[in-house]
N, C-alpha and C positions, 0 to 999 in steps of 0.2 A: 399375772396368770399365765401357766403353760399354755403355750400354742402348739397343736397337731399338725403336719407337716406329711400331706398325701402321696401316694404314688402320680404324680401327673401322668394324663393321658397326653402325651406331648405328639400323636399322629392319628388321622384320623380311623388308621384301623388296630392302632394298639390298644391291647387288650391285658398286656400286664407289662414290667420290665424288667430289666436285671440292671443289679447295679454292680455298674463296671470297676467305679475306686471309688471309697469317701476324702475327703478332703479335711475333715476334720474329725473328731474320736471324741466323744465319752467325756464332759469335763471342758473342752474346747471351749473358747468366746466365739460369738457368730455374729456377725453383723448382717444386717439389711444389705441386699445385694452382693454378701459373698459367694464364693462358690463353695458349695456347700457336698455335691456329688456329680457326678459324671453316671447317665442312665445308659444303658441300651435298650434300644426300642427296635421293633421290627427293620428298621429301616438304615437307622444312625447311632453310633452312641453320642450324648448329646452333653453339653453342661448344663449344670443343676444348681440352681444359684437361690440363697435363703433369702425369706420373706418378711424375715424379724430378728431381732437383736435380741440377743441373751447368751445362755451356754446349753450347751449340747446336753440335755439329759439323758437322752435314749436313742437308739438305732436300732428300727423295726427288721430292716432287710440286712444281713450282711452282704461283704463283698463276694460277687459271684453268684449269689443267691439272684430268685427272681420271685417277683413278689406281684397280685394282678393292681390293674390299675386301682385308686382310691384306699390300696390298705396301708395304714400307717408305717411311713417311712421315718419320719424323726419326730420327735419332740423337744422344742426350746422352751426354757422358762427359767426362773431363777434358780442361783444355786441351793440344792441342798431341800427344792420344790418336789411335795408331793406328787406325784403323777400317776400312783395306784390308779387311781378310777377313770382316767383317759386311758388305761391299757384294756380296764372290763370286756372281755367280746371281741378284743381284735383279732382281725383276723391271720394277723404277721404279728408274733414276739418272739423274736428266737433271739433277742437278747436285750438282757432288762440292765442298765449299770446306773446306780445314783451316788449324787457326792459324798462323801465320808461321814458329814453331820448324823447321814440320817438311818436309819435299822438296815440290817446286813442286807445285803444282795442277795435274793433268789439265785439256785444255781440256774443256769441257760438250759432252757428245752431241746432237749438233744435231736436234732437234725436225724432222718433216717437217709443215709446215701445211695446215691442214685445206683440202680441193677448194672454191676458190667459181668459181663461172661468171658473170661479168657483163659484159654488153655496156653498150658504153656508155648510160646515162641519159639519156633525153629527156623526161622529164615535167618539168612544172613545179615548181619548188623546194619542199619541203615545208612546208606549213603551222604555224606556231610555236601549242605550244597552253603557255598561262599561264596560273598561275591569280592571285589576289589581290594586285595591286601590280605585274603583270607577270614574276614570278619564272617561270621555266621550267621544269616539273613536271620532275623526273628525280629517279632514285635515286643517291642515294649514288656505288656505283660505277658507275656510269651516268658520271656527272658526274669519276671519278678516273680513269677510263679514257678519255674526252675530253679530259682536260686533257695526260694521256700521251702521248698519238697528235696531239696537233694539232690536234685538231677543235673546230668552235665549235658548243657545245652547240646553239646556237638553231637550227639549221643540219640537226638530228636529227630525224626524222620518229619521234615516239611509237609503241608498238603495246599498251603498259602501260593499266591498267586509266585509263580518262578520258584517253587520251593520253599517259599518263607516258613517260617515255623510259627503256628498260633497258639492262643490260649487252650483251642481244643485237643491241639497235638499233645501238649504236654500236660493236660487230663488224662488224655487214656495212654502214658506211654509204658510201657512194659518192661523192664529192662530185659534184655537179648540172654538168652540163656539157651546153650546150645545141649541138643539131645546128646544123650550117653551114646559115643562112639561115632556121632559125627562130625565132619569136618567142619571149619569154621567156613566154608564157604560153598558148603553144598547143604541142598536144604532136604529135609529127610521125607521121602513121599507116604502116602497115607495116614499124617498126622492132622486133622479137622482145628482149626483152630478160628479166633472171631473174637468182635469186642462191638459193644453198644454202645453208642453216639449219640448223648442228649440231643434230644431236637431242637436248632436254635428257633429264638425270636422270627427271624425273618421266614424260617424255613414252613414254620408255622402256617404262618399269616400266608404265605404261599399255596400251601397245600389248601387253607378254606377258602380262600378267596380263587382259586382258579378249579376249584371242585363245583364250586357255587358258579361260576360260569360256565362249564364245560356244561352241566348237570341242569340250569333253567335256561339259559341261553340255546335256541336251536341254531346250531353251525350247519354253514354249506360251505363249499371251496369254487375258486376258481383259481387257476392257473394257467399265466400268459408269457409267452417265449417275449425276452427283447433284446434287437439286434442292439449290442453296445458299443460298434464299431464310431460310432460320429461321438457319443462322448468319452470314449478313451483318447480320443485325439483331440475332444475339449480341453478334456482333463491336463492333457500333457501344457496347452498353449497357455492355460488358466497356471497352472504349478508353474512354468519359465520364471512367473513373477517375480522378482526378489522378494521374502516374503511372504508370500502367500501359498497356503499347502490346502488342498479341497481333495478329500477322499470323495468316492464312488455315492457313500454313505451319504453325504451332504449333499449330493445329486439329488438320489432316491429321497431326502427328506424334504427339498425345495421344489420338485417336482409333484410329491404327495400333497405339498400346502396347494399348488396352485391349480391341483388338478379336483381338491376338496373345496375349494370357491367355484367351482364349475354343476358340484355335484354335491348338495347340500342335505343329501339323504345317508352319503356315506359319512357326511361330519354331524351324526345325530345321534341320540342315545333313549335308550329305552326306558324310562322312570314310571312303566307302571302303567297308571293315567294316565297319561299323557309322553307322546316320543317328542325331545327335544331338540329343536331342528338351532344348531349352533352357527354364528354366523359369523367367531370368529372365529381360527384355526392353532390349537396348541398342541402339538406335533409330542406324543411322549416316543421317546428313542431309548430302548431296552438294552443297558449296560449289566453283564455279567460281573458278579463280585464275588469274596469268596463264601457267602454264606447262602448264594442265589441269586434273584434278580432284583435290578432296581429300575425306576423308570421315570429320569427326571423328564422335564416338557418344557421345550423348545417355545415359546409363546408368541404368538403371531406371525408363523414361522413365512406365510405368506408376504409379509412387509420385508423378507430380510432376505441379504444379499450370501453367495454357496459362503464364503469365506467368513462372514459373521456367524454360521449354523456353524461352521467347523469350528471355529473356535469355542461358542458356548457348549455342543459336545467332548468337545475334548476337555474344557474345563468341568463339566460334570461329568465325565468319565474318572477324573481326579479324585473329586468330592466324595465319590461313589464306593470310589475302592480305598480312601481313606475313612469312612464313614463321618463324610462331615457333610451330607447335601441336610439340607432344614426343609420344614416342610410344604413352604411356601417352593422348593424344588420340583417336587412329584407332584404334586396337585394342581388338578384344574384340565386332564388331557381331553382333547377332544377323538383323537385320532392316535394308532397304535402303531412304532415302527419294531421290527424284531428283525435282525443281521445276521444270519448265522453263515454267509457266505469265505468269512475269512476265514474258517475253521474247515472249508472242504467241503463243504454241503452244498449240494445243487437246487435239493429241493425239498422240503418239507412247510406242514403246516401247526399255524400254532392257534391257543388258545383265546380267547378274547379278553382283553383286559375292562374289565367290566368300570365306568358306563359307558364305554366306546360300545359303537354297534358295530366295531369292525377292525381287523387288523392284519397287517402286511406284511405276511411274511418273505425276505429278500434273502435269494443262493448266490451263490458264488456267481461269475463270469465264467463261460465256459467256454472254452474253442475245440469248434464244431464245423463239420461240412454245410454251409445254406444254401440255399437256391436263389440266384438273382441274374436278373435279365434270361431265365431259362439255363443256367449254366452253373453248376455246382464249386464251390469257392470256399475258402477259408473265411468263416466268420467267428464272431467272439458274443454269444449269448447269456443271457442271465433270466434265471424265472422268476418270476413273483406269483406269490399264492394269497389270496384276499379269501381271508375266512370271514366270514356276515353273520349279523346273528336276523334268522328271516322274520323276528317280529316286526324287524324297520327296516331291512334292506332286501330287496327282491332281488332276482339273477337276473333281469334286464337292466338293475341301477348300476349291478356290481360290476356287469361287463362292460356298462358303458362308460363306467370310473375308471378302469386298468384299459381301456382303446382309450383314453384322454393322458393319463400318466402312460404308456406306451408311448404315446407321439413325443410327448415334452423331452421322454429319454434317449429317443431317437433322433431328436432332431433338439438338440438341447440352446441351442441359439436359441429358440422360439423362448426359453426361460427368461431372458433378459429384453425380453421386450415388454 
Protein backbone atom coordinates (compact mmCIF):
# COMPACT_ATOMS: atom_id res chain seq x y z
CA UNK A 1 0.00 0.00 0.00
CA UNK A 2 1.13 3.77 -0.90
CA UNK A 3 2.41 5.48 1.92
CA UNK A 4 1.88 9.57 2.23
CA UNK A 5 5.04 11.39 2.99
CA UNK A 6 4.18 15.07 4.77
CA UNK A 7 5.75 18.30 4.81
CA UNK A 8 7.63 17.94 8.20
CA UNK A 9 7.43 20.69 10.71
CA UNK A 10 11.26 20.21 11.36
CA UNK A 11 11.42 23.71 13.86
CA UNK A 12 9.51 24.76 16.25
CA UNK A 13 8.12 28.02 14.57
CA UNK A 14 7.85 26.60 10.91
CA UNK A 15 5.06 27.01 9.41
CA UNK A 16 5.66 25.77 5.89
CA UNK A 17 8.95 24.75 3.70
CA UNK A 18 10.58 25.02 0.55
CA UNK A 19 12.22 22.42 -0.99
CA UNK A 20 15.54 23.18 -1.80
CA UNK A 21 16.78 19.85 -4.25
CA UNK A 22 15.13 16.34 -4.45
CA UNK A 23 17.37 13.63 -4.36
CA UNK A 24 15.50 11.28 -6.21
CA UNK A 25 12.60 11.81 -9.41
CA UNK A 26 9.47 10.08 -10.31
CA UNK A 27 10.06 6.19 -10.86
CA UNK A 28 13.31 6.24 -8.39
CA UNK A 29 13.69 3.20 -5.63
CA UNK A 30 13.75 4.56 -2.18
CA UNK A 31 14.73 3.01 0.64
CA UNK A 32 14.19 3.39 4.36
CA UNK A 33 16.53 5.85 5.66
CA UNK A 34 17.65 7.50 2.30
CA UNK A 35 17.87 10.78 1.69
CA UNK A 36 15.03 11.56 0.00
CA UNK A 37 15.12 15.86 -0.05
CA UNK A 38 16.82 18.54 1.36
CA UNK A 39 13.98 21.23 2.96
CA UNK A 40 14.45 24.80 3.85
CA UNK A 41 12.86 25.83 6.90
CA UNK A 42 12.84 29.23 8.60
CA UNK A 43 16.02 28.72 9.97
CA UNK A 44 18.21 25.79 8.13
CA UNK A 45 18.00 23.85 4.95
CA UNK A 46 18.02 20.47 6.33
CA UNK A 47 18.17 16.74 5.14
CA UNK A 48 15.09 14.92 4.42
CA UNK A 49 15.63 11.37 4.59
CA UNK A 50 12.61 8.52 3.54
CA UNK A 51 10.62 6.57 5.93
CA UNK A 52 9.78 3.50 3.64
CA UNK A 53 11.08 1.51 0.90
CA UNK A 54 9.38 1.39 -2.58
CA UNK A 55 9.45 3.85 -5.64
CA UNK A 56 8.79 7.21 -5.96
CA UNK A 57 5.28 7.73 -7.42
CA UNK A 58 4.66 11.25 -6.95
CA UNK A 59 6.22 14.67 -5.83
CA UNK A 60 3.72 17.07 -4.27
CA UNK A 61 6.16 20.24 -4.02
CA UNK A 62 8.66 20.79 -6.72
CA UNK A 63 12.22 22.19 -6.40
CA UNK A 64 12.16 25.76 -5.16
CA UNK A 65 8.42 25.74 -4.58
CA UNK A 66 7.19 26.02 -0.99
CA UNK A 67 4.64 24.09 0.44
CA UNK A 68 2.94 24.64 4.44
CA UNK A 69 3.77 22.30 6.91
CA UNK A 70 1.68 18.68 6.55
CA UNK A 71 0.81 19.13 2.73
CA UNK A 72 1.75 16.21 0.75
CA UNK A 73 5.29 16.08 -0.07
CA UNK A 74 5.84 12.60 -1.79
CA UNK A 75 4.23 9.36 -2.12
CA UNK A 76 6.01 5.83 -2.16
CA UNK A 77 4.39 2.62 -2.98
CA UNK A 78 4.50 0.04 -5.62
CA UNK A 79 5.13 0.41 -9.14
CA UNK A 80 2.52 1.19 -11.50
CA UNK A 81 0.21 1.75 -7.67
CA UNK A 82 -2.88 3.57 -7.96
CA UNK A 83 -2.68 6.68 -5.80
CA UNK A 84 -5.68 8.69 -7.32
CA UNK A 85 -7.44 8.82 -4.10
CA UNK A 86 -4.51 9.76 -1.70
CA UNK A 87 -4.32 12.90 -4.03
CA UNK A 88 -8.39 13.82 -3.35
CA UNK A 89 -8.27 17.27 -1.42
CA UNK A 90 -4.58 17.87 -1.37
CA UNK A 91 -3.70 20.53 -0.72
CA UNK A 92 -0.09 20.64 -2.95
CA UNK A 93 -0.26 18.78 -6.48
CA UNK A 94 1.54 20.60 -8.83
CA UNK A 95 2.66 17.48 -10.18
CA UNK A 96 1.22 14.08 -10.62
CA UNK A 97 3.79 11.36 -12.79
CA UNK A 98 2.85 7.41 -12.58
CA UNK A 99 4.69 4.42 -14.00
CA UNK A 100 3.92 3.67 -17.61
CA UNK A 101 1.66 0.39 -16.73
CA UNK A 102 -0.96 2.58 -15.83
CA UNK A 103 -3.56 5.47 -17.77
CA UNK A 104 -1.92 8.52 -19.09
CA UNK A 105 -0.72 11.37 -16.99
CA UNK A 106 -2.79 14.40 -16.16
CA UNK A 107 -1.11 17.35 -17.44
CA UNK A 108 0.73 19.51 -14.33
CA UNK A 109 -1.46 22.37 -12.86
CA UNK A 110 0.12 25.25 -13.98
CA UNK A 111 1.87 27.20 -11.23
CA UNK A 112 0.87 31.01 -11.47
CA UNK A 113 4.50 33.06 -11.08
CA UNK A 114 5.38 35.17 -8.56
CA UNK A 115 4.62 39.38 -9.34
CA UNK A 116 8.10 41.01 -10.40
CA UNK A 117 7.87 44.56 -11.50
CA UNK A 118 10.91 45.72 -13.46
CA UNK A 119 11.56 48.57 -15.75
CA UNK A 120 14.04 48.28 -17.83
CA UNK A 121 17.84 48.56 -16.29
CA UNK A 122 19.90 51.37 -16.86
CA UNK A 123 22.77 51.13 -14.50
CA UNK A 124 25.94 49.96 -15.21
CA UNK A 125 26.72 46.30 -15.60
CA UNK A 126 27.37 44.69 -12.38
CA UNK A 127 30.58 44.50 -10.83
CA UNK A 128 32.16 40.76 -10.88
CA UNK A 129 33.41 39.96 -7.32
CA UNK A 130 36.16 36.89 -7.18
CA UNK A 131 37.81 35.53 -4.96
CA UNK A 132 41.45 33.47 -5.25
CA UNK A 133 42.30 32.61 -8.86
CA UNK A 134 39.38 34.70 -10.13
CA UNK A 135 36.69 32.00 -9.44
CA UNK A 136 33.29 33.70 -8.94
CA UNK A 137 31.88 33.49 -5.48
CA UNK A 138 28.48 31.80 -5.76
CA UNK A 139 26.71 29.05 -4.15
CA UNK A 140 25.95 25.95 -5.41
CA UNK A 141 22.59 26.57 -6.57
CA UNK A 142 23.28 29.78 -7.27
CA UNK A 143 25.52 28.51 -9.92
CA UNK A 144 22.70 25.30 -11.03
CA UNK A 145 20.11 27.54 -11.46
CA UNK A 146 22.23 29.88 -13.87
CA UNK A 147 23.45 27.37 -15.82
CA UNK A 148 19.31 26.38 -16.05
CA UNK A 149 18.08 29.62 -17.17
CA UNK A 150 20.85 30.82 -19.55
CA UNK A 151 22.53 32.98 -17.45
CA UNK A 152 26.29 33.82 -17.20
CA UNK A 153 27.16 33.66 -13.68
CA UNK A 154 29.84 36.56 -14.07
CA UNK A 155 27.02 38.65 -15.30
CA UNK A 156 25.23 38.29 -11.43
CA UNK A 157 25.37 40.95 -9.16
CA UNK A 158 26.21 39.23 -5.56
CA UNK A 159 23.99 40.30 -2.35
CA UNK A 160 25.55 37.05 -0.20
CA UNK A 161 27.65 37.59 2.51
CA UNK A 162 31.38 39.23 0.70
CA UNK A 163 29.45 39.46 -2.54
CA UNK A 164 28.58 35.89 -2.95
CA UNK A 165 25.95 35.29 -5.49
CA UNK A 166 22.62 33.48 -4.28
CA UNK A 167 19.60 31.56 -5.38
CA UNK A 168 17.78 34.96 -4.97
CA UNK A 169 20.23 36.96 -7.10
CA UNK A 170 19.83 34.86 -9.98
CA UNK A 171 15.69 34.87 -9.62
CA UNK A 172 15.36 38.28 -10.06
CA UNK A 173 18.48 39.01 -12.36
CA UNK A 174 17.70 41.18 -15.44
CA UNK A 175 20.07 41.19 -18.02
CA UNK A 176 21.84 44.96 -18.35
CA UNK A 177 20.31 46.64 -21.20
CA UNK A 178 21.56 50.00 -21.72
CA UNK A 179 19.11 53.12 -22.63
CA UNK A 180 19.20 54.54 -26.23
CA UNK A 181 22.10 56.98 -26.29
CA UNK A 182 23.72 56.19 -23.14
CA UNK A 183 26.99 55.44 -22.14
CA UNK A 184 27.98 51.99 -20.94
CA UNK A 185 28.98 53.45 -17.77
CA UNK A 186 26.95 56.34 -17.02
CA UNK A 187 23.68 55.77 -15.71
CA UNK A 188 20.70 57.74 -17.18
CA UNK A 189 18.91 60.15 -14.33
CA UNK A 190 15.12 60.19 -14.05
CA UNK A 191 14.62 56.57 -15.10
CA UNK A 192 12.31 54.79 -11.79
CA UNK A 193 13.15 51.48 -11.91
CA UNK A 194 12.52 48.32 -9.04
CA UNK A 195 12.00 44.57 -8.66
CA UNK A 196 10.11 42.46 -5.94
CA UNK A 197 11.75 40.03 -3.58
CA UNK A 198 9.86 36.95 -2.56
CA UNK A 199 9.84 36.96 1.20
CA UNK A 200 12.04 34.29 2.41
CA UNK A 201 11.28 31.48 5.16
CA UNK A 202 13.24 33.08 7.62
CA UNK A 203 12.34 36.64 6.88
CA UNK A 204 8.98 35.47 7.45
CA UNK A 205 9.04 34.03 10.67
CA UNK A 206 10.99 37.21 11.59
CA UNK A 207 8.61 39.75 10.77
CA UNK A 208 5.79 37.68 13.14
CA UNK A 209 7.66 36.60 15.69
CA UNK A 210 9.36 40.06 16.55
CA UNK A 211 5.84 41.82 15.63
CA UNK A 212 4.26 39.60 18.30
CA UNK A 213 6.92 40.87 20.81
CA UNK A 214 7.35 44.22 20.12
CA UNK A 215 3.27 44.43 19.95
CA UNK A 216 2.32 42.25 23.50
CA UNK A 217 5.59 42.47 25.21
CA UNK A 218 5.81 46.06 27.18
CA UNK A 219 9.55 47.37 26.38
CA UNK A 220 11.56 49.78 28.70
CA UNK A 221 15.26 50.56 28.06
CA UNK A 222 18.08 51.12 30.09
CA UNK A 223 21.28 52.24 29.11
CA UNK A 224 24.71 51.96 31.02
CA UNK A 225 28.29 53.53 30.00
CA UNK A 226 31.21 50.83 30.71
CA UNK A 227 34.79 51.81 31.26
CA UNK A 228 36.58 49.05 29.00
CA UNK A 229 39.80 50.03 29.78
CA UNK A 230 40.86 46.81 32.50
CA UNK A 231 39.40 44.24 29.95
CA UNK A 232 41.13 45.52 26.78
CA UNK A 233 44.23 44.84 28.70
CA UNK A 234 42.67 41.36 29.87
CA UNK A 235 41.92 40.75 26.60
CA UNK A 236 45.32 41.52 25.22
CA UNK A 237 47.18 39.11 28.25
CA UNK A 238 44.25 36.35 27.63
CA UNK A 239 45.02 36.45 23.45
CA UNK A 240 49.32 36.28 24.16
CA UNK A 241 48.19 32.63 24.71
CA UNK A 242 49.33 30.32 22.08
CA UNK A 243 46.06 29.36 21.00
CA UNK A 244 43.68 30.96 22.46
CA UNK A 245 41.63 33.95 20.70
CA UNK A 246 38.63 35.62 23.28
CA UNK A 247 36.70 38.51 21.38
CA UNK A 248 35.05 41.47 23.51
CA UNK A 249 31.78 39.22 22.63
CA UNK A 250 32.81 36.29 24.93
CA UNK A 251 33.39 38.86 27.68
CA UNK A 252 30.08 40.40 27.41
CA UNK A 253 28.42 36.70 27.20
CA UNK A 254 30.49 35.27 30.36
CA UNK A 255 29.76 38.28 32.18
CA UNK A 256 25.91 38.14 31.26
CA UNK A 257 25.79 34.38 32.57
CA UNK A 258 27.32 35.30 35.76
CA UNK A 259 25.74 38.25 36.40
CA UNK A 260 21.94 36.26 35.55
CA UNK A 261 22.86 33.81 38.51
CA UNK A 262 22.96 36.98 40.60
CA UNK A 263 19.57 38.21 39.29
CA UNK A 264 17.11 35.49 38.64
CA UNK A 265 14.29 37.87 37.42
CA UNK A 266 16.22 38.89 34.47
CA UNK A 267 16.84 35.11 33.47
CA UNK A 268 12.75 34.54 33.64
CA UNK A 269 10.12 34.51 31.07
CA UNK A 270 6.63 35.47 30.85
CA UNK A 271 4.36 32.24 29.99
CA UNK A 272 1.18 33.74 30.70
CA UNK A 273 0.15 32.11 33.99
CA UNK A 274 2.65 31.80 35.38
CA UNK A 275 6.61 33.91 34.93
CA UNK A 276 9.32 31.36 34.91
CA UNK A 277 11.92 32.05 37.03
CA UNK A 278 15.03 29.77 35.25
CA UNK A 279 17.74 28.53 37.13
CA UNK A 280 19.79 27.60 34.58
CA UNK A 281 21.47 30.13 32.11
CA UNK A 282 21.37 29.46 28.10
CA UNK A 283 22.89 32.54 26.72
CA UNK A 284 21.12 32.85 22.85
CA UNK A 285 24.03 35.15 20.95
CA UNK A 286 22.30 36.82 17.69
CA UNK A 287 24.46 35.82 14.41
CA UNK A 288 23.53 37.87 11.19
CA UNK A 289 23.12 35.61 8.02
CA UNK A 290 22.21 36.22 4.70
CA UNK A 291 18.44 35.87 4.96
CA UNK A 292 18.37 37.73 8.71
CA UNK A 293 18.76 36.45 12.03
CA UNK A 294 19.60 33.51 13.86
CA UNK A 295 20.09 32.71 17.52
CA UNK A 296 21.89 29.65 18.58
CA UNK A 297 22.32 29.35 22.63
CA UNK A 298 25.29 29.01 24.40
CA UNK A 299 24.00 26.37 27.28
CA UNK A 300 25.02 26.82 30.74
CA UNK A 301 27.16 29.48 29.63
CA UNK A 302 27.68 30.22 33.43
CA UNK A 303 29.85 26.81 33.99
CA UNK A 304 32.14 27.78 31.06
CA UNK A 305 35.41 29.26 30.64
CA UNK A 306 35.84 33.15 27.82
CA UNK A 307 37.67 30.67 25.47
CA UNK A 308 35.17 27.60 25.44
CA UNK A 309 32.20 30.49 24.66
CA UNK A 310 34.56 31.74 21.83
CA UNK A 311 34.85 28.68 20.31
CA UNK A 312 31.21 27.39 20.48
CA UNK A 313 30.14 31.00 18.87
CA UNK A 314 32.29 30.88 16.43
CA UNK A 315 31.51 27.39 15.68
CA UNK A 316 27.80 28.51 15.28
CA UNK A 317 28.59 31.56 13.60
CA UNK A 318 29.79 28.74 10.85
CA UNK A 319 26.66 26.62 11.15
CA UNK A 320 24.66 29.64 10.75
CA UNK A 321 25.87 31.23 7.68
CA UNK A 322 26.25 27.74 6.16
CA UNK A 323 22.56 26.82 7.23
CA UNK A 324 23.49 23.70 8.93
CA UNK A 325 22.66 24.79 12.82
CA UNK A 326 19.62 21.73 13.86
CA UNK A 327 17.30 22.66 16.22
CA UNK A 328 18.38 21.47 19.22
CA UNK A 329 21.03 24.76 18.23
CA UNK A 330 18.39 27.75 18.70
CA UNK A 331 16.23 26.31 21.26
CA UNK A 332 15.92 26.48 24.81
CA UNK A 333 17.41 30.49 25.53
CA UNK A 334 17.00 31.81 28.41
CA UNK A 335 18.65 35.20 27.95
CA UNK A 336 19.19 37.35 24.68
CA UNK A 337 22.70 38.59 23.48
CA UNK A 338 22.54 41.19 20.15
CA UNK A 339 26.32 42.73 18.99
CA UNK A 340 25.97 45.34 16.81
CA UNK A 341 29.23 47.04 17.90
CA UNK A 342 31.58 45.68 15.24
CA UNK A 343 29.48 47.38 12.48
CA UNK A 344 30.14 51.07 14.12
CA UNK A 345 27.22 51.29 16.31
CA UNK A 346 27.49 52.88 19.70
CA UNK A 347 24.18 52.55 20.68
CA UNK A 348 20.89 51.22 20.01
CA UNK A 349 18.04 49.15 21.12
CA UNK A 350 16.55 46.00 20.31
CA UNK A 351 13.57 43.87 20.36
CA UNK A 352 12.95 40.92 22.72
CA UNK A 353 13.42 37.65 21.70
CA UNK A 354 10.32 36.21 23.05
CA UNK A 355 10.30 33.94 25.96
CA UNK A 356 13.29 35.83 27.17
CA UNK A 357 11.97 38.68 29.31
CA UNK A 358 14.97 40.57 28.32
CA UNK A 359 17.64 41.41 25.97
CA UNK A 360 21.19 43.02 25.61
CA UNK A 361 21.87 45.08 23.51
CA UNK A 362 26.11 45.64 23.12
CA UNK A 363 27.83 49.15 20.92
CA UNK A 364 30.75 49.33 19.87
CA UNK A 365 34.00 50.46 22.41
CA UNK A 366 34.37 53.83 22.10
CA UNK A 367 37.34 56.32 22.94
CA UNK A 368 36.12 59.17 24.75
CA UNK A 369 37.24 61.84 27.30
CA UNK A 370 36.27 60.26 31.26
CA UNK A 371 36.69 61.75 34.31
CA UNK A 372 38.74 59.86 36.98
CA UNK A 373 40.40 60.98 40.09
CA UNK A 374 38.74 64.63 39.15
CA UNK A 375 40.85 64.96 36.02
CA UNK A 376 39.71 64.30 32.54
CA UNK A 377 41.67 61.33 30.50
CA UNK A 378 41.56 59.22 27.68
CA UNK A 379 39.23 56.28 28.10
CA UNK A 380 37.71 53.45 25.92
CA UNK A 381 33.71 53.03 26.75
CA UNK A 382 31.20 50.78 25.50
CA UNK A 383 27.04 50.93 26.11
CA UNK A 384 24.88 48.48 26.82
CA UNK A 385 21.08 48.87 26.51
CA UNK A 386 18.80 46.23 28.52
CA UNK A 387 15.39 46.30 26.92
CA UNK A 388 12.84 44.38 29.78
CA UNK A 389 9.57 43.33 28.96
CA UNK A 390 7.79 45.00 32.49
CA UNK A 391 5.30 42.18 33.01
CA UNK A 392 8.46 40.33 34.83
CA UNK A 393 11.16 42.70 35.03
CA UNK A 394 10.96 46.14 36.93
CA UNK A 395 13.51 49.14 36.49
CA UNK A 396 14.91 48.57 40.03
CA UNK A 397 15.75 44.61 38.88
CA UNK A 398 17.02 45.94 35.39
CA UNK A 399 19.40 48.43 36.92
CA UNK A 400 20.41 46.45 39.42
CA UNK A 401 21.38 43.60 36.74
CA UNK A 402 23.66 46.09 34.32
CA UNK A 403 25.52 47.87 38.15
CA UNK A 404 26.36 43.73 38.47
CA UNK A 405 27.49 43.00 34.59
CA UNK A 406 29.17 46.74 34.78
CA UNK A 407 31.49 45.63 37.74
CA UNK A 408 32.37 42.02 36.10
CA UNK A 409 33.40 44.07 32.84
CA UNK A 410 35.28 46.49 34.64
CA UNK A 411 36.95 44.63 36.67
CA UNK A 412 37.01 41.41 34.64
CA UNK A 413 39.45 39.21 37.03
CA UNK A 414 36.53 39.17 39.31
CA UNK A 415 35.17 36.54 36.19
CA UNK A 416 37.47 33.96 37.15
CA UNK A 417 37.01 33.62 40.61
Amino acid sequence: MAEVIYMPKLSDTMTEGVVAEWHKKVGDTVSNGELLAEIETDKATMEFESFYDGTLLHIGVEKAKAAPVNAILAIIGAPGEDISALLTGSPVVEEKIEAPVVSPTPAPVAEKPAAVAVTAPTKPAPVVVSNDGGRTLASPLAKKLAEEKGIDINAVNGTGDGGRIVKRDVDHYVPYTPAVGASNHTSVAGVESFVDEPVSQMRKVIARRLSESLFTAPHFYLTVDVNMDNAIAARKVINAKEGVKVSFNDMVVKAVALSLKQHPAINSSWLGDVIRRNHHVHIGVAVAVEDGLLVPVVRFADTKGLSQIGEEVKQFAQKAKDKKLQPADWEGNTFTISNLGMFGIDTFTAIINSPDSCILAVGGISEVPVVKNGQVVPGNVMKLTLSCDHRVVDGASGASFLQTLKGYLENPVSMLV
